[in-house]
N, C-alpha and C positions, 0 to 999 in steps of 0.2 A: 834714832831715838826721838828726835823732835816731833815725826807724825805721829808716833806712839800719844805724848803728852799732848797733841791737839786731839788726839782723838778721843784719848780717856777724858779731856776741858769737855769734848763736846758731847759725848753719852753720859757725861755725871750731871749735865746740865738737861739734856733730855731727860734722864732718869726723874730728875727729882721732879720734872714738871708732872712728866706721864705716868711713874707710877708712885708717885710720894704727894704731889699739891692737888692734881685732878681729882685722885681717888680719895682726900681725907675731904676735900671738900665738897664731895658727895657723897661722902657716909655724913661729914657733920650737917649738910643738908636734910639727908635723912633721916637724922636722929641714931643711928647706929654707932654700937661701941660694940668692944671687944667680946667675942661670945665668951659667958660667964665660967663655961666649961670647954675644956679642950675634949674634943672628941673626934672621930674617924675621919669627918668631914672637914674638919681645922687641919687633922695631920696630911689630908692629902692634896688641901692647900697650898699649906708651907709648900710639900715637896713640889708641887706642880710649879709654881713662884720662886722657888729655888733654881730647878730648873731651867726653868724660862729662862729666870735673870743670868743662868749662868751658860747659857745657847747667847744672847744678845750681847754677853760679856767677850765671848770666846769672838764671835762678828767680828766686834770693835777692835781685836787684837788683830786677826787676819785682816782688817781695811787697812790698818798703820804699815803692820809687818810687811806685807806681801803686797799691796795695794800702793803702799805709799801715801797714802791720805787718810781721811775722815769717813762718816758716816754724812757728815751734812754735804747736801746740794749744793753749797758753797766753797765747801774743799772737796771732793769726791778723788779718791783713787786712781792714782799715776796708770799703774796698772790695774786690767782686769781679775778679779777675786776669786779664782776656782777652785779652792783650796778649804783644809777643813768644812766646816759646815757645807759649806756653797758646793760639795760635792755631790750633795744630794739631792739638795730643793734650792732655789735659788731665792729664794726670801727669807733665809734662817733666822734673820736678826728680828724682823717684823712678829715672825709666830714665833719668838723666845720672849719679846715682849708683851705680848696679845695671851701669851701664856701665864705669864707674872700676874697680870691683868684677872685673867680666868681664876688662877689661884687665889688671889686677892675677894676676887668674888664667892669663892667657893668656903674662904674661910670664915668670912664674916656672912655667909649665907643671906647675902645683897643681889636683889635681880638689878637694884640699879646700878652695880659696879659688874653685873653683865651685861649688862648694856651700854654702860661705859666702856667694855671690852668689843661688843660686837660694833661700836661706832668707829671706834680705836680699827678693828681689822676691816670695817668698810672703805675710809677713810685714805688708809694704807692700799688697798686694793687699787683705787681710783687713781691717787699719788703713783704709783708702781707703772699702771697701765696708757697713765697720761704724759708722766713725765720722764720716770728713770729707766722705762724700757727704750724709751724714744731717743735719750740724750745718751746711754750704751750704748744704741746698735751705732751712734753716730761716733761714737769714741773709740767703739774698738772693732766695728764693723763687723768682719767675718769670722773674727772670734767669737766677738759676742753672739754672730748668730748660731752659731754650730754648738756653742754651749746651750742657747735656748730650746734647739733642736731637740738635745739631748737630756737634759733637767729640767725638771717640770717649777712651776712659777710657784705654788704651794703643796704638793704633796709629795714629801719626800719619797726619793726612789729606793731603792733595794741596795743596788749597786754603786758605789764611788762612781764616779764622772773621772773619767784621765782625757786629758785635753792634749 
């Protein structure tokens, strides 16, 4: 139970930075409010940010559950994650947030809150590629690499991953 509650301390604390503090304070930079009318593009916002938030939410539960740890590089995962999400693409948590993000931008029809998303998915790439691939393959070795093998780093696959 206890890594559950650090994990949801530490994604309610990311959440609020990355998609709640970042993003109001570059709409309120930009002078951007709430479009006056909800239309097509609002509705498939929300659901895309719904979405999102609820791929990044589902992460957080399989890193406590099954991981035994966190989301942050500070507490990381007793065990390796191959489960739900991680069965497909091995970054679900990243493009459920970058997706919130997208929706965000889509709803308030802000190129600067997509660009606050594609800096957000650069960003993550880089982090991914420099640091959490590296400090995996050293954690869990020849798991982690036959998982890598198998599951691509962002595009989900077709098929579940059985390990």
């Amino acid at each position: 139970m206890f890594p559950l509650v650090r994990a949801l301390t530490y994604a309610s604390l990311f959440v609020a930075l990355v998609l709640f503090f970042l993003p109001g304070q570059i709409l309120e930079w930009a002078g951007l409010t709430r479009p006056p009318e909800t239309e097509l593009l609002q509705v498939l916002g929300v659901m895309v940010s719904v979405l999102g938030l609820s791929l990044a939410l589902w992460c957080v539960v399989a890193f406590a559950v099954v991981g035994q740890g966190t989301p942050a590089p500070f507490d990381p995962p007793r065990r390796l994650v191959v489960r739900g999400p991680y069965r497909f693409v091995r970054n679900p948590m990243a493009i459920g947030v970058g997706s919130a993000l997208a929706g965000a931008a889509a709803f308030y029809e802000s190129w600067q809150l997509a660009g606050f998303a594609s800096v957000f998915f650069l960003i993550v790439h880089v982090f991914v590629v420099l640091y959490e691939e590296p400090t995996l393959r050293r954690m869990f070795s020849d798991e982690y690499a036959a998982y890598c093998d198998a599951v691509p780093r962002w595009w989900p696959r077709r098929k579940a991953y059985r390990s």
